[in-house]
mmCIF file as gemmi writes it, N, C-alpha and C atoms, coordinates in Angstrom:
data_model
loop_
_atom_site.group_PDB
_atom_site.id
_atom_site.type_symbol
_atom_site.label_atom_id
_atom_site.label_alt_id
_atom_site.label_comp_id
_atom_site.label_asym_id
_atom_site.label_entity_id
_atom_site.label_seq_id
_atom_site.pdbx_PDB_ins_code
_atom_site.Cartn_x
_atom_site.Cartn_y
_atom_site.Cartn_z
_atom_site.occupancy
_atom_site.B_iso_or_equiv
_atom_site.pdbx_formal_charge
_atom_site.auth_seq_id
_atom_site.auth_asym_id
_atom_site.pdbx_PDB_model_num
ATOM 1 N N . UNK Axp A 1 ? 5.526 -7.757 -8.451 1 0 ? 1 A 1
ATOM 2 C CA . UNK Axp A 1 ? 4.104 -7.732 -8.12 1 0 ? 1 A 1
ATOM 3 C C . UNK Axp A 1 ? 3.323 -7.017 -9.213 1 0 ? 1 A 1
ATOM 4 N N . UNK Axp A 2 ? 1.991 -7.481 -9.223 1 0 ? 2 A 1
ATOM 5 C CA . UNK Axp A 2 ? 1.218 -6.274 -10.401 1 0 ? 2 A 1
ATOM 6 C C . UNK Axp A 2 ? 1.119 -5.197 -9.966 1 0 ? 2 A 1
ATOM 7 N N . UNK Axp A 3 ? 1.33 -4.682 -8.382 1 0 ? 3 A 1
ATOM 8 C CA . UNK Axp A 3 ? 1.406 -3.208 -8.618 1 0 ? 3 A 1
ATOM 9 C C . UNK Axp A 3 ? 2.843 -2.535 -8.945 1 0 ? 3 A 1
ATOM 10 N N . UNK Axp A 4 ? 3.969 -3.382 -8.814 1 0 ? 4 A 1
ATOM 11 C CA . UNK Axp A 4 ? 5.117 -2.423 -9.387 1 0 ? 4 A 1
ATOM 12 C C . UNK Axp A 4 ? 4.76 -2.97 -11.381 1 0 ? 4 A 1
ATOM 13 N N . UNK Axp A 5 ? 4.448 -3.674 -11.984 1 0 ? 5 A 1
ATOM 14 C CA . UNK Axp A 5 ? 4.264 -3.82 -13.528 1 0 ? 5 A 1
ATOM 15 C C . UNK Axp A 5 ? 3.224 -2.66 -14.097 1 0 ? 5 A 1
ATOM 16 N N . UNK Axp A 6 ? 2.572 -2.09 -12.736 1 0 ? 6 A 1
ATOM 17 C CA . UNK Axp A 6 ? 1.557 -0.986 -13.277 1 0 ? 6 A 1
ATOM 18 C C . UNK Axp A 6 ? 2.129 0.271 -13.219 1 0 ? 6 A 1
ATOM 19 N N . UNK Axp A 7 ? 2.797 0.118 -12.008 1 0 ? 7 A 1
ATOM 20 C CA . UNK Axp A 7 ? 3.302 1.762 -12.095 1 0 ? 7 A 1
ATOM 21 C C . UNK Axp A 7 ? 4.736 2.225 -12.356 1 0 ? 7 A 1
ATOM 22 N N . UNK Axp A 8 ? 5.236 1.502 -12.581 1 0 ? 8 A 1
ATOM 23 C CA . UNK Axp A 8 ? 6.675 1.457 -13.178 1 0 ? 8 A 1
ATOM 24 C C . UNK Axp A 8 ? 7.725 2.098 -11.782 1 0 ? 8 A 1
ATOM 25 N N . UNK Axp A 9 ? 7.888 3.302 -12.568 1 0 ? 9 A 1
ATOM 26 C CA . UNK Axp A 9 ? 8.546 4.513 -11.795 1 0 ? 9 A 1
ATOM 27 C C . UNK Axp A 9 ? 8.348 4.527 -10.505 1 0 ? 9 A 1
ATOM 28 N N . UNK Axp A 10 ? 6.918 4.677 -10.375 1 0 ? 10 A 1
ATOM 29 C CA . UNK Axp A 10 ? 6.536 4.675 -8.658 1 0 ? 10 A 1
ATOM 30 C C . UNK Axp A 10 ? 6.422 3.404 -8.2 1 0 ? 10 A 1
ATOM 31 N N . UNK Axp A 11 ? 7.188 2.769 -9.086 1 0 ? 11 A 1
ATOM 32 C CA . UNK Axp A 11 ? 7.098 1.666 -7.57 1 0 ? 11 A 1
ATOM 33 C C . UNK Axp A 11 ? 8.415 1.423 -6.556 1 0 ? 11 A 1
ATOM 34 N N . UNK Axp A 12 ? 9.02 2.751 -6.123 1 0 ? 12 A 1
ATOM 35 C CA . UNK Axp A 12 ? 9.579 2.899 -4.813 1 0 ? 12 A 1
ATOM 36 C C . UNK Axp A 12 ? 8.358 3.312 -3.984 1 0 ? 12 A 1
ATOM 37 N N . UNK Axp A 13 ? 6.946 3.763 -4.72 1 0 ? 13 A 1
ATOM 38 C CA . UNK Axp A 13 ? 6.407 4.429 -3.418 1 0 ? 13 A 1
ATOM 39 C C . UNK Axp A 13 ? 4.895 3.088 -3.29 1 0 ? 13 A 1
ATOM 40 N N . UNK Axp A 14 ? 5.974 1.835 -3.573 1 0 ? 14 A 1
ATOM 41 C CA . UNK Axp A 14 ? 5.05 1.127 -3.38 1 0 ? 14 A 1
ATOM 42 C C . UNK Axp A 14 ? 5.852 0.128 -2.167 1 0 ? 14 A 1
ATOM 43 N N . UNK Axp A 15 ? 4.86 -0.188 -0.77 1 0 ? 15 A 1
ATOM 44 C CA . UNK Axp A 15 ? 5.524 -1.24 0.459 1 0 ? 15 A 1
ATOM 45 C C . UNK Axp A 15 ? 5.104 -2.675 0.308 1 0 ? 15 A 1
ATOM 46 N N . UNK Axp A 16 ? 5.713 -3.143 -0.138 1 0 ? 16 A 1
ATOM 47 C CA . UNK Axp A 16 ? 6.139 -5.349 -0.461 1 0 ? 16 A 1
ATOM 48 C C . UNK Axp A 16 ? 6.268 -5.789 1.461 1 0 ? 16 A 1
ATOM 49 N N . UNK Axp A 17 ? 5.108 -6.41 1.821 1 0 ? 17 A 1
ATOM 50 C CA . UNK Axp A 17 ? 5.337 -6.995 3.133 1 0 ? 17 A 1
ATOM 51 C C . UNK Axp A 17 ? 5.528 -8.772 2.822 1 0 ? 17 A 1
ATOM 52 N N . UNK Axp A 18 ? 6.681 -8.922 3.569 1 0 ? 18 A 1
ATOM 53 C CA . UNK Axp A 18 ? 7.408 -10.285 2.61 1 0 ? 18 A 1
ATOM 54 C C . UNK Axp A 18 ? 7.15 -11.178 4.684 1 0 ? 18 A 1
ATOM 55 N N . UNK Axp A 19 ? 6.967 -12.694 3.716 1 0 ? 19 A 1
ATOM 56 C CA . UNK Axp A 19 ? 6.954 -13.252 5.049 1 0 ? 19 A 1
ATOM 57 C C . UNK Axp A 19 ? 8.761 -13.712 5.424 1 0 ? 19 A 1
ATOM 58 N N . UNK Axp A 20 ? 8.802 -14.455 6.825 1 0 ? 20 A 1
ATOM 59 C CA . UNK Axp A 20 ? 10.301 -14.349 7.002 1 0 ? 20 A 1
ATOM 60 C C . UNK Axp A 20 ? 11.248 -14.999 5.729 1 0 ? 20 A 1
ATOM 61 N N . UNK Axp A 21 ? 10.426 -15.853 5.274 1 0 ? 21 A 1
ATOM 62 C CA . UNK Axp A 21 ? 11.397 -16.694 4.265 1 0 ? 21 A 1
ATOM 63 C C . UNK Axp A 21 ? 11.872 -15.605 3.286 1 0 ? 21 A 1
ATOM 64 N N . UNK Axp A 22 ? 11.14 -14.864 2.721 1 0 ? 22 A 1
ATOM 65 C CA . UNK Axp A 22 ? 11.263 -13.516 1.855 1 0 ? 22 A 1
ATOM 66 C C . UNK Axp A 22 ? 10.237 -13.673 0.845 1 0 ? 22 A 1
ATOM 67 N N . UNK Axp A 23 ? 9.133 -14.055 1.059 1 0 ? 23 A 1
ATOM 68 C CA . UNK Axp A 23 ? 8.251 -14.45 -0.363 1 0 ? 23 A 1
ATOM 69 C C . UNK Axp A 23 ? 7.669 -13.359 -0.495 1 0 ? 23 A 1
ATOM 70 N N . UNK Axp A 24 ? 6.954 -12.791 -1.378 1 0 ? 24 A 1
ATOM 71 C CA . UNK Axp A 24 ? 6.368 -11.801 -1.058 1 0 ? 24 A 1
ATOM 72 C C . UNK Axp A 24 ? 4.755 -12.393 -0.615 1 0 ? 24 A 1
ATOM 73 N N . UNK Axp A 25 ? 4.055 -11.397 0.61 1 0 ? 25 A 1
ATOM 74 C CA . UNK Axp A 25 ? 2.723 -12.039 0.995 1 0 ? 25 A 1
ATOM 75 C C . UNK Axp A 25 ? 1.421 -10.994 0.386 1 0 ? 25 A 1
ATOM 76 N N . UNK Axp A 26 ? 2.35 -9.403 0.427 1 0 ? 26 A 1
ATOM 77 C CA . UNK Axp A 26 ? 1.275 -8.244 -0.033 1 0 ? 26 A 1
ATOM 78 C C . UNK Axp A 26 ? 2.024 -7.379 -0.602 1 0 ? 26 A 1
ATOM 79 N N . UNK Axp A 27 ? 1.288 -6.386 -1.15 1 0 ? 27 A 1
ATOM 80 C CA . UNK Axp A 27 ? 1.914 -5.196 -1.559 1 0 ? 27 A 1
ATOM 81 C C . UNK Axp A 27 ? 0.866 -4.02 -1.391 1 0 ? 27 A 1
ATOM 82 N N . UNK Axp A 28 ? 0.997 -2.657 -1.574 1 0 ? 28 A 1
ATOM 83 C CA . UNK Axp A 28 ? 0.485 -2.012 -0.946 1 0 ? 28 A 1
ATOM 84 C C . UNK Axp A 28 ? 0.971 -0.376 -1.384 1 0 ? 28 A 1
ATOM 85 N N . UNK Axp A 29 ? 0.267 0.179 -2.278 1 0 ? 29 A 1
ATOM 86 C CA . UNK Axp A 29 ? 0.509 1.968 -2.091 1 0 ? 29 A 1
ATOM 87 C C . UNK Axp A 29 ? 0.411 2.354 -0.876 1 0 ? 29 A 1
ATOM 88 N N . UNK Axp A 30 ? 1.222 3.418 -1.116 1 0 ? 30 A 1
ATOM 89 C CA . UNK Axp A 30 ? 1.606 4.255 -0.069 1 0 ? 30 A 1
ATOM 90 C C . UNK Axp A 30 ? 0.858 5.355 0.46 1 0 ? 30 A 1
ATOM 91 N N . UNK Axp A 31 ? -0.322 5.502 -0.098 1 0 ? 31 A 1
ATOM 92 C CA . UNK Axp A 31 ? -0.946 6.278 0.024 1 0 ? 31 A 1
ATOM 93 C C . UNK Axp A 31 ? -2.297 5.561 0.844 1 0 ? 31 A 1
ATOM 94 N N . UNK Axp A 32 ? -2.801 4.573 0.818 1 0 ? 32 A 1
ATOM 95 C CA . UNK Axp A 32 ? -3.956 4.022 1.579 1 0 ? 32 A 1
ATOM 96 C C . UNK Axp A 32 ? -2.882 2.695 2.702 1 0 ? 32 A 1
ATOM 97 N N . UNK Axp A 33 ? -1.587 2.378 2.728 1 0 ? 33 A 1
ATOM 98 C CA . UNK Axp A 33 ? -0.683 1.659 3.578 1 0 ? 33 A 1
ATOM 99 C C . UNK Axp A 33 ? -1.258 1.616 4.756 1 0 ? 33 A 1
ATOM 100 N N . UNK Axp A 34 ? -0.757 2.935 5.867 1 0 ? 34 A 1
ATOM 101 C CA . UNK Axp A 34 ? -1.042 3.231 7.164 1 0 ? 34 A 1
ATOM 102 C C . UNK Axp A 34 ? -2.662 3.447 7.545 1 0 ? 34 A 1
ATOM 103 N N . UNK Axp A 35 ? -3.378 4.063 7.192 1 0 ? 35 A 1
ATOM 104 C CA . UNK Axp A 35 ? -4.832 3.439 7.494 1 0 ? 35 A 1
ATOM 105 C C . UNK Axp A 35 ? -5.105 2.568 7.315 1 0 ? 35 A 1
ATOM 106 N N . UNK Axp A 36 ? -5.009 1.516 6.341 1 0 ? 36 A 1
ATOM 107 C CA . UNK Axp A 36 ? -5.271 0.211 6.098 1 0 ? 36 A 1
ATOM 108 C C . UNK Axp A 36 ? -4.582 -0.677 7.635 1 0 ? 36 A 1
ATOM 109 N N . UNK Axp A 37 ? -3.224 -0.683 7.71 1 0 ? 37 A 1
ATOM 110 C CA . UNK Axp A 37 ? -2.478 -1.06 8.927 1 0 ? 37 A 1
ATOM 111 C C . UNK Axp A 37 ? -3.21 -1.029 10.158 1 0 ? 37 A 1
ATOM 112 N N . UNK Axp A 38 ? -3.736 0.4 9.964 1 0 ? 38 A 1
ATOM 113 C CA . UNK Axp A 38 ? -4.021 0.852 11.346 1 0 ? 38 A 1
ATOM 114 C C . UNK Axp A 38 ? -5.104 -0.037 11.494 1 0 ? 38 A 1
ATOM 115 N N . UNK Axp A 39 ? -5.734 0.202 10.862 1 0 ? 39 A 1
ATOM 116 C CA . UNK Axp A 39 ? -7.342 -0.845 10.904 1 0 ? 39 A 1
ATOM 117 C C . UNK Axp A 39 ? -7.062 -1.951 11.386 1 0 ? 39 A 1
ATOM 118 N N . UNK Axp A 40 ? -6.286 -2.917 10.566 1 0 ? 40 A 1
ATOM 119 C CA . UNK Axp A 40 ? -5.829 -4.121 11.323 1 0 ? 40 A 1
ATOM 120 C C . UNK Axp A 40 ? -5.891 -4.614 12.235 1 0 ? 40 A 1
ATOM 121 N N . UNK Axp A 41 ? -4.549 -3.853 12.999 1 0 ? 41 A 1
ATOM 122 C CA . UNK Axp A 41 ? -3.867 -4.02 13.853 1 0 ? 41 A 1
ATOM 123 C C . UNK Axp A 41 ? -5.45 -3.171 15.385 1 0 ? 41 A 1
ATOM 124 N N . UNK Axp A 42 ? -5.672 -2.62 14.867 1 0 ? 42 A 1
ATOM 125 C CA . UNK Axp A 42 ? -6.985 -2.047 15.962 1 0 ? 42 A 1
ATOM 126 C C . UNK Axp A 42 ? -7.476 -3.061 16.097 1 0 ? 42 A 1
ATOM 127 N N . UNK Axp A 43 ? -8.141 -3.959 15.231 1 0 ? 43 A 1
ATOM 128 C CA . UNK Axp A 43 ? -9.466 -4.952 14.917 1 0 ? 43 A 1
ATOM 129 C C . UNK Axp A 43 ? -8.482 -6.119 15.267 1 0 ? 43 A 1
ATOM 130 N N . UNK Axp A 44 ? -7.437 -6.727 15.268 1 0 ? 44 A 1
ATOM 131 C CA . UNK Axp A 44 ? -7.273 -7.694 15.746 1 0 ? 44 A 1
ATOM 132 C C . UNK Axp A 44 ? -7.334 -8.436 14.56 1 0 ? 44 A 1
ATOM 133 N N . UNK Axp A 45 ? -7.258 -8.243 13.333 1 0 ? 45 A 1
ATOM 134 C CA . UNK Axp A 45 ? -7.295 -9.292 12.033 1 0 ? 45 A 1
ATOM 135 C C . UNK Axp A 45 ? -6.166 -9.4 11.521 1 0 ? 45 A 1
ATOM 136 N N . UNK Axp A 46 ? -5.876 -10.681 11.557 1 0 ? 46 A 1
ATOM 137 C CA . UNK Axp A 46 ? -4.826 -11.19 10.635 1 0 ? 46 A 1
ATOM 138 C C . UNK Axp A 46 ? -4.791 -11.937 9.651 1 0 ? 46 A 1
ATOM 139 N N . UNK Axp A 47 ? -5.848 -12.27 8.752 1 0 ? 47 A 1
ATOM 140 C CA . UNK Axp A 47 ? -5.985 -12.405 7.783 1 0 ? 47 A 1
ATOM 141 C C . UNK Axp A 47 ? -7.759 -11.776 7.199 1 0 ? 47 A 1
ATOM 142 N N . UNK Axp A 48 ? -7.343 -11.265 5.777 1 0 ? 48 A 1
ATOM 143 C CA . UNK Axp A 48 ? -8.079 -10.276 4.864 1 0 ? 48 A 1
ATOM 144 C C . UNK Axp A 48 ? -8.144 -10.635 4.059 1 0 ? 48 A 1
ATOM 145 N N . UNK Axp A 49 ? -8.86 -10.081 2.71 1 0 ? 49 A 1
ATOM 146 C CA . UNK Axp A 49 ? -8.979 -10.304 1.341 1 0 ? 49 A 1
ATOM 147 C C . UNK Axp A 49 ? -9.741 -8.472 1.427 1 0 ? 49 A 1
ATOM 148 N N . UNK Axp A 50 ? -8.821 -7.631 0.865 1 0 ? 50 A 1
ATOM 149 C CA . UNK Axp A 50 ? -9.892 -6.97 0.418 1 0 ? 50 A 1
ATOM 150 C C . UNK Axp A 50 ? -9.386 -5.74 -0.974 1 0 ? 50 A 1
ATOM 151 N N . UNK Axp A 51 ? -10.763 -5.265 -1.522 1 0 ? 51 A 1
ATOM 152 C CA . UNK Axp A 51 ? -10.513 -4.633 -2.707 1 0 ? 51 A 1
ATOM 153 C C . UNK Axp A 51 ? -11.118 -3.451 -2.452 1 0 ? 51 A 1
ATOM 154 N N . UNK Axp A 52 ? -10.362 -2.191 -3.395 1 0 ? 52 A 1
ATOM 155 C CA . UNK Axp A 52 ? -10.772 -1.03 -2.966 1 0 ? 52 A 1
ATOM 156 C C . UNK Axp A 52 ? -10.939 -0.646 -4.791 1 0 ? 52 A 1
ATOM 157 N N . UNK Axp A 53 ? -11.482 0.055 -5.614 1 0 ? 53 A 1
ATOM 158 C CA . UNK Axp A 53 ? -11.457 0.959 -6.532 1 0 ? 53 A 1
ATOM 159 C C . UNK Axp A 53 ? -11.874 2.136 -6.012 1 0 ? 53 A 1
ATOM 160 N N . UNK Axp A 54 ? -11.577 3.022 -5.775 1 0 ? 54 A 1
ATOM 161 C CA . UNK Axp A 54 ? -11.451 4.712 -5.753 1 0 ? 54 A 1
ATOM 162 C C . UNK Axp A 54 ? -10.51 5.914 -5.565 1 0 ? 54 A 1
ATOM 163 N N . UNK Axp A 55 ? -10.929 7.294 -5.863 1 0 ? 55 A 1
ATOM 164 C CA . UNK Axp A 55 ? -9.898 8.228 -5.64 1 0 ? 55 A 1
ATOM 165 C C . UNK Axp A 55 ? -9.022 8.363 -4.86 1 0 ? 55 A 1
ATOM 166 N N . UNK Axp A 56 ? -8.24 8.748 -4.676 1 0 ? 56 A 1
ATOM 167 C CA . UNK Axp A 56 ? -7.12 8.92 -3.702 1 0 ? 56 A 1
ATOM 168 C C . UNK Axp A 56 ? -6.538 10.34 -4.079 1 0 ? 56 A 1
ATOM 169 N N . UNK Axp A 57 ? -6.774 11.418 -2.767 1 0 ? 57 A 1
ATOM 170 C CA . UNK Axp A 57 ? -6.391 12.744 -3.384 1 0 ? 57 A 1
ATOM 171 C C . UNK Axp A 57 ? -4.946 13.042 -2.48 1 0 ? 57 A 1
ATOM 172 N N . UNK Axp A 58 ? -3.983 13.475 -2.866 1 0 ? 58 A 1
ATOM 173 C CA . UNK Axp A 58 ? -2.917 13.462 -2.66 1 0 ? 58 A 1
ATOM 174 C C . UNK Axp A 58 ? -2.175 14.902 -3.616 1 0 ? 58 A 1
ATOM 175 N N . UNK Axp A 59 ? -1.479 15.639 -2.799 1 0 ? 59 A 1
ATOM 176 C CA . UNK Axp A 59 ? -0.506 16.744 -3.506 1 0 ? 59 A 1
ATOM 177 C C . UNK Axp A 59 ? 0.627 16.04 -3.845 1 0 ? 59 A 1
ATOM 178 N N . UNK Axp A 60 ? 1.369 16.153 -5.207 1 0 ? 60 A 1
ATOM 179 C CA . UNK Axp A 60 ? 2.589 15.286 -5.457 1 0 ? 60 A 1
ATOM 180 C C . UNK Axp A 60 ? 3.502 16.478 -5.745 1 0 ? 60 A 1
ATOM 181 N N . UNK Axp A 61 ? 3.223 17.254 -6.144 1 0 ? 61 A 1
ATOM 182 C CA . UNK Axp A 61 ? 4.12 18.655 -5.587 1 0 ? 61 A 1
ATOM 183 C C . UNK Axp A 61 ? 3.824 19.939 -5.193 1 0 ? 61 A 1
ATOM 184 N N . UNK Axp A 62 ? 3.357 19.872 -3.75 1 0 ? 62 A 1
ATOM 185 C CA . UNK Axp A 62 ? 2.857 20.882 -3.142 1 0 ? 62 A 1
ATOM 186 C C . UNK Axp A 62 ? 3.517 21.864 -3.729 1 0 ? 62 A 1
ATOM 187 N N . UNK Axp A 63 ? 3.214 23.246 -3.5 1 0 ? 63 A 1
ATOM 188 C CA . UNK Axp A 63 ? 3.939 24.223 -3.576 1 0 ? 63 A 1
ATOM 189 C C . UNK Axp A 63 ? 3.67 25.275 -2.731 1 0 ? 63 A 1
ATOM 190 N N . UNK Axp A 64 ? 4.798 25.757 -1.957 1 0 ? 64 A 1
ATOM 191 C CA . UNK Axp A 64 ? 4.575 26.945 -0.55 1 0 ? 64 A 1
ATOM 192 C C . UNK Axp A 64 ? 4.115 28.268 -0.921 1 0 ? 64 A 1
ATOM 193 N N . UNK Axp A 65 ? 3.681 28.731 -0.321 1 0 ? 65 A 1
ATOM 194 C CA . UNK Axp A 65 ? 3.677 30.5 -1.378 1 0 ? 65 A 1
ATOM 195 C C . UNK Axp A 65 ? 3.379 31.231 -0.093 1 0 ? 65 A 1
């Protein structure tokens, strides 16, 4: 997918939703995944088109103190 050719490395922390045959249908960071889902699945839509450009703030190595 173009999002694992973009992010190389991180693309384990990227989710491929494949239809049954195995094609791939989406892909999806992991970081906007489950709200996006959630929305969905609330609203009753099963089919989308949509585009996002913006921040995404996220700790990638917290640290306890």
């Amino acid at each position: 997918s173009l999002l694992t050719e973009k992010y190389g490395e991180d693309s384990k922390l990227i989710y491929e939703l494949k239809d049954q045959g195995g094609a791939e249908q989406l892909a999806l960071r992991y970081d906007l995944t489950v709200p996006f889902a959630r929305y969905l699945a609330e609203n009753g839509i099963s089919s989308m088109k949509r585009y996002h450009i913006g921040k995404v703030y996220r700790r990638d190595n917290p640290k306890m103190t």
